[in-house]
C-alpha positions as CSV (number, residue, x, y, z in Angstrom):
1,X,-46.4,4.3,54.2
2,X,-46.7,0.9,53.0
3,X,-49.7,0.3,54.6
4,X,-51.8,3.0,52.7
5,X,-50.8,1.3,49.7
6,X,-51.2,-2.1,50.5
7,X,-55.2,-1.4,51.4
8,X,-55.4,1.0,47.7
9,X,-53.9,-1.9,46.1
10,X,-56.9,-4.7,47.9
11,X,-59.5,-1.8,46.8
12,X,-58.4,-1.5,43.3
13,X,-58.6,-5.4,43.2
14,X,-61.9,-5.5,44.6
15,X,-63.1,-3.2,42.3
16,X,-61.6,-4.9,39.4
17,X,-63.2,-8.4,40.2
18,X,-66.7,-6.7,40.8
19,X,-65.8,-5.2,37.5
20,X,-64.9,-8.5,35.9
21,X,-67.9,-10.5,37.4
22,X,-70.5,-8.0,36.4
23,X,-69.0,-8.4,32.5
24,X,-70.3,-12.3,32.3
25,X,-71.8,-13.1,29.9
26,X,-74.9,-15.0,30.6
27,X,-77.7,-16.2,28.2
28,X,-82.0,-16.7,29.7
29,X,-83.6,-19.7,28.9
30,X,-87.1,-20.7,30.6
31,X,-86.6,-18.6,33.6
32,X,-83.3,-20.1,34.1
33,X,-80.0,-17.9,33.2
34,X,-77.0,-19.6,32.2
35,X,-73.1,-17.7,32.3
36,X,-71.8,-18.8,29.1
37,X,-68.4,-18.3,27.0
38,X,-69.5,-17.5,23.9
39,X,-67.9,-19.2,20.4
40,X,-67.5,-16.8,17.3
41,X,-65.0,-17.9,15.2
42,X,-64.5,-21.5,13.4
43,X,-61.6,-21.8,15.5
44,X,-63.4,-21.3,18.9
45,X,-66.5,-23.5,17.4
46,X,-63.7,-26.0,16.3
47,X,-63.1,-26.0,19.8
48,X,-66.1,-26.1,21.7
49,X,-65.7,-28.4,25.0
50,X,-63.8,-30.9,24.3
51,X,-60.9,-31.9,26.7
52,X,-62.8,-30.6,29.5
53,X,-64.0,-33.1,32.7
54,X,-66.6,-31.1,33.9
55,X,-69.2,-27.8,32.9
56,X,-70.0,-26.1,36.0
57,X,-73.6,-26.2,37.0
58,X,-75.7,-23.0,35.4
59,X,-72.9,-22.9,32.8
60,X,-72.9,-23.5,29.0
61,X,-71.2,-22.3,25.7
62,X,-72.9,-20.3,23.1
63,X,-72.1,-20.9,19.3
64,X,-72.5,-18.2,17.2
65,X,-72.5,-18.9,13.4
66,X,-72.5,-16.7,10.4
67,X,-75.4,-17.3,9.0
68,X,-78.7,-19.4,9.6
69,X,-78.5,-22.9,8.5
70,X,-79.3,-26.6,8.7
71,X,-76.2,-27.3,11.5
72,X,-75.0,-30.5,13.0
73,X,-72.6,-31.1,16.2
74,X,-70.8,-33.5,17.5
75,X,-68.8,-34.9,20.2
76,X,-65.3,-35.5,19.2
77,X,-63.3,-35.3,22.4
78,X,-66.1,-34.5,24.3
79,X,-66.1,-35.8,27.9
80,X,-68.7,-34.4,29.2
81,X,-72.3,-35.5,28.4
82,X,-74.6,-32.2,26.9
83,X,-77.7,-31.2,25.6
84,X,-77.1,-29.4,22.1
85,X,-79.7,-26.8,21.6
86,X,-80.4,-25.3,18.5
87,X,-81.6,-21.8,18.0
88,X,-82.9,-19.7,15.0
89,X,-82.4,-16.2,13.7
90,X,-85.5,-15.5,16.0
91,X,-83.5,-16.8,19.0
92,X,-86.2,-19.7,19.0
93,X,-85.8,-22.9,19.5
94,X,-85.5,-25.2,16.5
95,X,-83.9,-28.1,17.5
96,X,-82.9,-30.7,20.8
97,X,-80.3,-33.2,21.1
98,X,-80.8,-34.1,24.5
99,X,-78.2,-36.4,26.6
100,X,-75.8,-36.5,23.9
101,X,-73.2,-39.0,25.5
102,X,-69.2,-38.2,25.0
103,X,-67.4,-40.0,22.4
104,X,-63.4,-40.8,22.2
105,X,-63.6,-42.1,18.8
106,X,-62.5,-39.1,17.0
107,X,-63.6,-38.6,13.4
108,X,-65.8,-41.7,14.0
109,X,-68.1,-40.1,16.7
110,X,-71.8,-39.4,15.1
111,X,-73.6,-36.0,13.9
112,X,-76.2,-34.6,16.1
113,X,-78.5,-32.6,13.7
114,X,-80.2,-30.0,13.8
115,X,-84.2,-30.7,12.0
116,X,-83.9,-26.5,10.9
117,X,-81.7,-23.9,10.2
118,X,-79.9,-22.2,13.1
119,X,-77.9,-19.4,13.6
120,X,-77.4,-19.8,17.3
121,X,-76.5,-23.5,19.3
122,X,-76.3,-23.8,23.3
123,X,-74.8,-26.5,24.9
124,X,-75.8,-27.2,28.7
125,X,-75.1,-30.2,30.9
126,X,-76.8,-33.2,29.8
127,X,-80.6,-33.4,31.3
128,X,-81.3,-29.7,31.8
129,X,-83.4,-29.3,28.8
130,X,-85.8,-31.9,30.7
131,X,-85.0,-30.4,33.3
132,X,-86.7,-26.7,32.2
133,X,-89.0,-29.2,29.9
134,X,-88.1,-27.2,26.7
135,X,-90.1,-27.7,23.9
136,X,-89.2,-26.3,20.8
137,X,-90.3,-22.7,20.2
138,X,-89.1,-21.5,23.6
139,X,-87.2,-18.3,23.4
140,X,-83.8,-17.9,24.0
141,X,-82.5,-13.9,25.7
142,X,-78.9,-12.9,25.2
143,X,-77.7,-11.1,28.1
144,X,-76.2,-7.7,27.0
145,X,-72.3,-8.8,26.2
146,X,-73.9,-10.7,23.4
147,X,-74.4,-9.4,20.1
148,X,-76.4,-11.5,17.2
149,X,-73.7,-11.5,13.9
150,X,-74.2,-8.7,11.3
151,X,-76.1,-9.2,7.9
């Protein structure tokens, strides 16, 4: 009897984490597709990556504002190096900050602007934007757990 159970039990697990990893959220950018956890709220942009030693190759994190406008990032507590990608309304691309180095100086690390208003801002490991040569214009998809704010 308890071997029945035991193998329904593995089976509903399985199926849960096919379940699980076919939610991800994932984002396209120049042929390349990128899981992503996704930042909607000032507390989750607040947030970002800081504290964190490492972003998985093919990862990022989407920010997703409010509205469209002039935005600027920085890397307070950020030990990772990135490339901050800014993204209009049109999901285009605005706006680079490539190889943005960490920074432990708290309130004293710098702004990294964007030179338009954005809506949307992706944040990869440092060097994959020259790595995909991005050039602004390029089109950013949302994978389908992604929806753009309402206006």
């Amino acid at each position: 009897m308890r071997i029945p159970f035991i193998a329904a039990l593995l089976c509903c697990t399985s199926l849960l984490a096919s379940a699980c990893a076919s939610d991800a959220r994932w984002v396209e950018l120049a042929g390349e597709r990128y899981r992503v956890e996704v930042a909607v709220d000032d507390e989750a942009r607040a947030r970002g990556l800081m504290f964190r030693d490492v972003l998985a190759e093919g990862h990022g994190m989407l920010f997703i504002h409010d509205r469209e406008e002039r935005l600027a990032y920085w890397m307070k507590n950020t030990r990772i190096p990135l490339d901050i990608l800014y993204f209009d309304a049109s999901l285009r691309l605005v706006s680079q900050q490539r190889s943005v180095p960490p920074c432990s100086a708290g309130d004293r690390c710098p702004p990294y602007p964007s030179r338009g208003p954005a809506l949307y801002v992706l944040e990869l490991n440092a060097g994959e934007a020259r790595r995909l040569g991005l050039e602004d214009g390029a089109v950013l998809e949302l994978g389908p757990g992604i929806t753009a704010p309402v206006r």
